[in-house]
N, C-alpha and C positions, 0 to 999 in steps of 0.2 A: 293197191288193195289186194289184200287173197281172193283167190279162185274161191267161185263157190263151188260147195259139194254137189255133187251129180246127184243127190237127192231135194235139190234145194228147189227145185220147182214144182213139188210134191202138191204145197197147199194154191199154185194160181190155177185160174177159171182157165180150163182148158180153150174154150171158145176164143177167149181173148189173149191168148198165149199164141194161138195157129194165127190170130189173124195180124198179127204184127210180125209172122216167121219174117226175116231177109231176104231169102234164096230169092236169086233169079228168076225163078219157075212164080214165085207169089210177087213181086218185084219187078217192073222196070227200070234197069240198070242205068238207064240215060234220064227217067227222068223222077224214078223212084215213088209212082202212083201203083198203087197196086193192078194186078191184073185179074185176079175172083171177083166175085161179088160172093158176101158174107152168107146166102143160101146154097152155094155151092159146094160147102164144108159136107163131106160124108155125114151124114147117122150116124151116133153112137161115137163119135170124136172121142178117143181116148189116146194116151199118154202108152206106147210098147213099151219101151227101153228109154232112159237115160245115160250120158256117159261125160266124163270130163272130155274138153276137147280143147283144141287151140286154133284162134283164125286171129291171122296178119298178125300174129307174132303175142296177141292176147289173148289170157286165159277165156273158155266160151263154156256153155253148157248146149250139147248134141240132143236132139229129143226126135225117137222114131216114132211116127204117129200110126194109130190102128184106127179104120180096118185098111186104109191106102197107103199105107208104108211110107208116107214123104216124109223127109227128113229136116230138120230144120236146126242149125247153129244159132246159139244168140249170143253174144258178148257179155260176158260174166257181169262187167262196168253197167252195160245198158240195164240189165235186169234188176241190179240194186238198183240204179236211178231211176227204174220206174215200176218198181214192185208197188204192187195195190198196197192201200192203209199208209202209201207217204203221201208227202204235200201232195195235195189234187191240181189238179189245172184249173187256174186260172186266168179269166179273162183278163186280157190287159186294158179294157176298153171298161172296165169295171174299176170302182173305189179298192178293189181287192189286188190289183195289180199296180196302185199308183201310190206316188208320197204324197200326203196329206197336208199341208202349209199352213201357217199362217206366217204374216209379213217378217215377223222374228227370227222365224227357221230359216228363212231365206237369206238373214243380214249377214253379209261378207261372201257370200256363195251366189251370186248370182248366177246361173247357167247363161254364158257369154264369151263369144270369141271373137277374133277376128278376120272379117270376111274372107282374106287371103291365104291363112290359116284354116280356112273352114273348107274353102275351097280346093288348096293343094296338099292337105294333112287328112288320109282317111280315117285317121283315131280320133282327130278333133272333128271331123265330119260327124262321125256315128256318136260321139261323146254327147254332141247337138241336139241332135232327131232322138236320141235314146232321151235325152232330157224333156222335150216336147210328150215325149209319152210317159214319161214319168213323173215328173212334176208340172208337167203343160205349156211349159214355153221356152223361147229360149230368143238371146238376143244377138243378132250380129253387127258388129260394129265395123263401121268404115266400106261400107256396102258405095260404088259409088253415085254422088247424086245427078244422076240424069232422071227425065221419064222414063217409063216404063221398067226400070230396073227391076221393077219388084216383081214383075214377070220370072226373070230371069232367075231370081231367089227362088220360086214353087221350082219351078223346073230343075233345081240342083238336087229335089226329092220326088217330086211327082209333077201332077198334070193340073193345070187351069182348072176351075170350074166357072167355068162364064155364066152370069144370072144378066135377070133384065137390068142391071148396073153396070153392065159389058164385061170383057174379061177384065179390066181393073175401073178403080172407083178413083176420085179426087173427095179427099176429106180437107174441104176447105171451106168459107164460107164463100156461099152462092146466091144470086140474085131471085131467083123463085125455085128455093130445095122443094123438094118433094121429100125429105127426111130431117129430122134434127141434127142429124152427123153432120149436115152439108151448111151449120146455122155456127153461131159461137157460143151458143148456151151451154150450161153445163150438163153433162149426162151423166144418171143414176148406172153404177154396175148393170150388167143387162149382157146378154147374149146378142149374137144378133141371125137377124132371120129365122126366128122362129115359126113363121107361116109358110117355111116351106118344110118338104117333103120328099127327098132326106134332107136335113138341114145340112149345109157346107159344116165338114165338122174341121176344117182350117181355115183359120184367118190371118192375113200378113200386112202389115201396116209398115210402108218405109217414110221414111222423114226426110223431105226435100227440105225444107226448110223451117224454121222455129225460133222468131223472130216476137213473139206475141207475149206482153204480157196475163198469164197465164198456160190456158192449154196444157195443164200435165198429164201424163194421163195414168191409169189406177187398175192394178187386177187382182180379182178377189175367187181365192180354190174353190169353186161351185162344191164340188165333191167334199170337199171338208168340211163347205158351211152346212150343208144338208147334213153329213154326218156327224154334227154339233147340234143341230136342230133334235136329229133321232133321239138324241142323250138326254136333251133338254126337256124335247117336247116330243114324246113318241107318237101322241094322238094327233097332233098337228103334223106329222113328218108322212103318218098314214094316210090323213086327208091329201097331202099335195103328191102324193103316187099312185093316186085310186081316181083324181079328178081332173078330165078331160078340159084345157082350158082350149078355146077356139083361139088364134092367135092368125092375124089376118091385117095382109095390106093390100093396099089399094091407089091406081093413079088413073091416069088417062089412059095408059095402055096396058096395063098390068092389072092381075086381081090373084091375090095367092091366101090360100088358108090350109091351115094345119090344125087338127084338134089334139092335143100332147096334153097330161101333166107337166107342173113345172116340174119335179123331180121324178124320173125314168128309171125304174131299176130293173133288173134280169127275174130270171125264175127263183134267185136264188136269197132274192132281196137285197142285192149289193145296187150300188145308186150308179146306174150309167150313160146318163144325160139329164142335164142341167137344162129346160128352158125358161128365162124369163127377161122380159121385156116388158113395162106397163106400159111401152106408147103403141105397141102391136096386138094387146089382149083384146080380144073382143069379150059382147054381153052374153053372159052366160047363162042359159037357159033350165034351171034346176028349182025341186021345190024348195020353199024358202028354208025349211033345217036345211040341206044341203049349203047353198049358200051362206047362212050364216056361218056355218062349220067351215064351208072353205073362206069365207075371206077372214075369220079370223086368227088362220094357219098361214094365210097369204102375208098377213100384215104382221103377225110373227118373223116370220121367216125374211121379210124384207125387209125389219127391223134389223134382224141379225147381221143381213147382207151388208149392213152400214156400221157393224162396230170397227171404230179405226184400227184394233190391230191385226182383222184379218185382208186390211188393203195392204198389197204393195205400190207404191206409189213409185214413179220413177219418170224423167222426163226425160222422152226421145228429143237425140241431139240429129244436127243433121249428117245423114250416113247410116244412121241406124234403123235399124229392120227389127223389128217385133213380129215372131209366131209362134199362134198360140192355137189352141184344141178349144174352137167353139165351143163345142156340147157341154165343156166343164168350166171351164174359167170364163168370168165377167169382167167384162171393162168396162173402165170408167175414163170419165175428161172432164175436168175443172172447166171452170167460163173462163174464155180468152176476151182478153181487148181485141176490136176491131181495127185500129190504129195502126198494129204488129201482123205483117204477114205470120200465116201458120197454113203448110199446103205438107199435105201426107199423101200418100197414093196406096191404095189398097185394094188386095184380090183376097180369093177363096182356092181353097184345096182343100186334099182329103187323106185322112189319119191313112187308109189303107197303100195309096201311094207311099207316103214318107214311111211305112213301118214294113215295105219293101224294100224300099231304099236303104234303110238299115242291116234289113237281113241278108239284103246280098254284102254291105260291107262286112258282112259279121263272117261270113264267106271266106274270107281271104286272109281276116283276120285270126292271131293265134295267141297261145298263153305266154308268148316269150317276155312279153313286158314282166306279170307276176315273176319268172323266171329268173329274170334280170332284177327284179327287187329283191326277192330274195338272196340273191348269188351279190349284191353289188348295195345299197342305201342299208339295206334290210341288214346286214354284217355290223351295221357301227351300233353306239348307246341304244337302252331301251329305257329312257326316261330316267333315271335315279337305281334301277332295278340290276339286279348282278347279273345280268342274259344281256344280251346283244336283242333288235327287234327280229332277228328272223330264228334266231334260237327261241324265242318266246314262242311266237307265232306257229314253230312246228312243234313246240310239245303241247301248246292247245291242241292240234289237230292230231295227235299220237293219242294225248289221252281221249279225245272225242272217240278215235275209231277202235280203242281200246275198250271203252265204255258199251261197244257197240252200237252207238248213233248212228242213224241212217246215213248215207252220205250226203245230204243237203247242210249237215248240221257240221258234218266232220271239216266238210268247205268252209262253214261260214266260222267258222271256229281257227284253221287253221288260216284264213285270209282276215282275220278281224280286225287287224288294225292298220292294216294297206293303208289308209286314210293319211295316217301321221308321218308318208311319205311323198313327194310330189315335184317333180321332177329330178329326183334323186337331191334332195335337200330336205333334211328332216326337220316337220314343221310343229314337228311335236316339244320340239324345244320351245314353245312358244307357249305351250302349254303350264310348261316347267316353269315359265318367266310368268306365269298370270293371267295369262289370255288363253279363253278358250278356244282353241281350234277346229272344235266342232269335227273331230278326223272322223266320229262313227258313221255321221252323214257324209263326209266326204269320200269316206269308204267307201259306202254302200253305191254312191252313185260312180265311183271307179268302175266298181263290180258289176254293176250293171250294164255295162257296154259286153259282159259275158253269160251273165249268170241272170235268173230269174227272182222274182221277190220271193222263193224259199230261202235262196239264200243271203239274198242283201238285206233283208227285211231285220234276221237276228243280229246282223251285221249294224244296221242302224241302229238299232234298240238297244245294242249291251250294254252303253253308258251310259244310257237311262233305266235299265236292268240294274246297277250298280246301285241307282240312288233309289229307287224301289227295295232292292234288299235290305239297306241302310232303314228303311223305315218298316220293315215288317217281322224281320229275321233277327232277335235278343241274339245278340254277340258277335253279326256278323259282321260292321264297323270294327270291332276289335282284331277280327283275323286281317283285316285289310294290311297290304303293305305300308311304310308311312310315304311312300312315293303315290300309292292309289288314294292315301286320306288326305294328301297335299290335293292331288285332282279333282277328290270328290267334291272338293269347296267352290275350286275355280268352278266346274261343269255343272253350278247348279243346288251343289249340297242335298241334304236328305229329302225324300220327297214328304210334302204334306199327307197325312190320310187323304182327301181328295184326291190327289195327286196320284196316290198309289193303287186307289181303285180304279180311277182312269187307265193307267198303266195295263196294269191285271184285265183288264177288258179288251184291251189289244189282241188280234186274233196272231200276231208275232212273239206276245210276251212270252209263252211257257219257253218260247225256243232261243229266247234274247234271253234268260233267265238261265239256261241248261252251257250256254256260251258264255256265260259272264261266269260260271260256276271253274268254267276250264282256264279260260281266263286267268283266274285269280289261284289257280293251281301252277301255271304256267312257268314259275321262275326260279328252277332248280337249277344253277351253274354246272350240275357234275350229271343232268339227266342226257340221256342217248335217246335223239331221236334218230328217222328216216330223214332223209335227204328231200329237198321239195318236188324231186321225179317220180318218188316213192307214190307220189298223191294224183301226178298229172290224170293215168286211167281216168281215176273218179271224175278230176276236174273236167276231161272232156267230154265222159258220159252226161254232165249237168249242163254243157254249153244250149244255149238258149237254139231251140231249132229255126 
């Protein structure tokens, strides 16, 4: 990326410019918590001097402050990747930070490794946990079958949380349960532990054994179905976020209540915990309009929970390990015959733990892979197309930064089709043969072991960017390549009007739209771009912190 000019930090809030300086004097070097507190900023905080400047070998912008003369360097990189009016921050613990599912999106991708690989591979580790916060689960296979294992699984992310069900559970049938889990009946989607306070927002379920006619068991994106409900039924989606349900268990030695809506959202409106449970709700105390208005948003909405294509269905073998993000995804279990053993073992953990555990792997971790793609898979065919895939791929990201796109977009632009490579064997030929590869999702969740949803998000979308244009833009099917019109069929074909209002409502679409525009400019045989180091700066200004 060029340096920016020494006047380029003319229009940010000086307040918020002084209190992110570097310097060691505002900065602790060992453990990089600030040392001010935010009232200690002089009066009259102004801007003396600007000057171009350079630290560790990158261009920076120098800024002398008035009326105390401190001095403060920033890195030219940092300041584009977080100049006010780009993507905002967002929660990752919110709908706005995750991928959305139903059972479809998920066929052939399931997020799934193998335990020993998961165990001695820190890419496939963080590939894991990054999946658990992104799409809310993930499965590991060949985990082995003794007791207590599944101890042993939290702990390769975080820490136990031990409830009155001890540090782990036996999900079998039992001679006097005190729950349904411990029965062979079948259970509706549901969260679990909604009467407590904080709810376990992990759940881990290994499979000793699964012997039982029956027993499958089923999970359904919380976060997606609520944000299907919003579309559908706004006034119903308002009722179950404004209405306190009591949700409360009870035994011999235990008494737990939590009063939540089933659907949790932030200040912002974005949906960030999912609780429901109808064998934990207790009797609600409201005048009767109230009531009426919630239980027919209730039974709405848990109608929805039971359309089959937002379940994924899958039956734990034994060995395998299922975790998944309480707060957002529901499970489910079919009735088992009692004739067939079926014994699972299950604990609780917590999102902040594993989303540690990722960020320290993220640590150590670096862009050599991207590097390697492009220098190495990225060199061969680009589908039917007269570019090679990493020639393609850097003149999207020439003409992004060319355009002047911020740099979230120049990234998602120049990385947009990572997907169609995987393990250095390009799968994009498979594409070409009839089957859709689904690389845009497979993209995005590559990228995501680096990068944040500004930039995987457009990254996800441009193939559906593609069939959105097809249906709203007179002639832009005709500019298509006939290698992109051969695609457009397999992935989907034009979108319906419905289809493309849905699209257009996506808070990603304008940027999967601006991506798919570069994209489909991208395949000049005789065009000169930069080299893929030309791009790194930007890329590690955007690394996830």
């Amino acid at each position: 990326m060029p340096a920016l000019s020494s006047d380029a930090i003319g229009d940010l809030p000086v307040l918020w410019l002084r209190d992110n300086c570097p310097c060691a004097q505002c900065r602790d070097p060992r453990t990089g918590q600030k040392l001010f507190q935010i009232d200690a900023l002089p009066d009259g905080l102004r801007v003396a001097t600007v000057a171009a400047a350079e630290r560790a070998g990158e261009p920076a912008v120098e800024v002398v402050w008035a009326p105390d003369g401190h001095c403060s360097a920033y890195p030219s990189a940092w300041l584009e990747a977080n100049r006010p009016g780009g993507p905002g921050h967002r929660d990752r613990r919110t709908e706005a930070g995750k991928e959305l599912w139903t059972a479809r999106d998920l066929a052939g991708r399931l997020p799934e490794a193998d335990w020993e690989a998961y165990l001695g591979e820190p890419a496939v580790r963080a590939r894991m946990l990054e999946s658990v916060l992104r799409v809310g689960f993930m499965v590991l296979r060949g985990v082995p079958e003794r007791e207590g294992q599944v101890l042993a699984v939290a702990e390769t992310f975080g820490y136990v949380r031990e409830t009155n069900y001890g540090k782990l559970f036996d999900v079998r049938v039992e001679p006097d349960p005190n729950n349904l889990a411990f029965t062979s009946a079948a259970i509706a989607p549901h969260t679990d532990n909604p009467y407590r306070d904080p709810v376990p927002t992990l759940q881990l379920l290994h499979c000793l054994v699964n012997e039982a006619d029956g027993g499958d068991s089923g999970l359904v994106d919380g976060f997606g179905a609520a944000a299907l409900l919003r579309r559908e039924d706004p006034e119903a989606f308002e009722v179950l976020t404004r209405t306190p349900v009591p949700f409360v268990f009870r035994d011999a030695g235990t008494e737990l209540r939590a009063d939540r809506p089933l659907i949790g959202t932030d200040p912002l409106g974005h949906v960030r915990e999912v609780r429901f449970n109808n064998r934990s709700s207790g009797t609600l105390r409201l005048p009767a309009d109230a009531l009426e208005s919630f239980y027919a948003a209730y039974r709405t909405f848990a109608k929805l929970l039971l359309r089959p294509e937002l379940r994924l269905d899958l039956r734990l073998a034994p060995g395998d390990c299922l975790v998944f993000d309480n707060t957002r995804l529901l499970h489910a279990r079919t009735a088992f015959a009692q004739d067939g053993e079926r014994h699972l073992q299950g604990c609780y953990a917590d999102l902040d733990g594993l989303a540690s555990a990722l960020a320290v792997l993220r640590r150590a971790d670096t862009l050599e892979p991207l590097a390697e793609l492009f220098a190495g898979a990225g060199t061969t065919e680009y589908l039917g197309e007269p570019v090679s895939m990493a020639q393609h791929m850097l003149q999207a990201g020439a003409r992004a930064e060319a355009a002047g796109a911020p740099p979230h977009l120049v990234a998602a632009a120049l990385l947009h089709d990572v997907g169609h490579v995987e393990d250095d064997v390009v799968t994009g030929r498979e594409l070409m043969a009839g089957t859709d590869n689904r690389h845009s999702h497979t993209g995005a969740g590559m990228l995501s072991r680096w990068f944040g949803p500004e930039v995987t998000e457009p990254v996800r979308l441009h193939v559906a960017a593609k069939r959105y244009l097809c249906a709203v833009e007179p002639g832009y099917h005709d500019r298509l390549s006939e290698a992109s019109k051969y695609t457009l069929a397999v992935q989907g074909g034009v979108m319906t009007p419905a289809q493309a209002a849905e699209f257009a409502a996506l808070p990603g679409a304008a940027d999967a739209v601006a991506v798919r525009r570069w994209d489909d400019e991208a395949k000049d045989p005789d065009a000169v771009t930069p080299p893929f180091e030309h791009f790194l700066p930007m890329l590690t200004a955007l690394l996830r912190g």
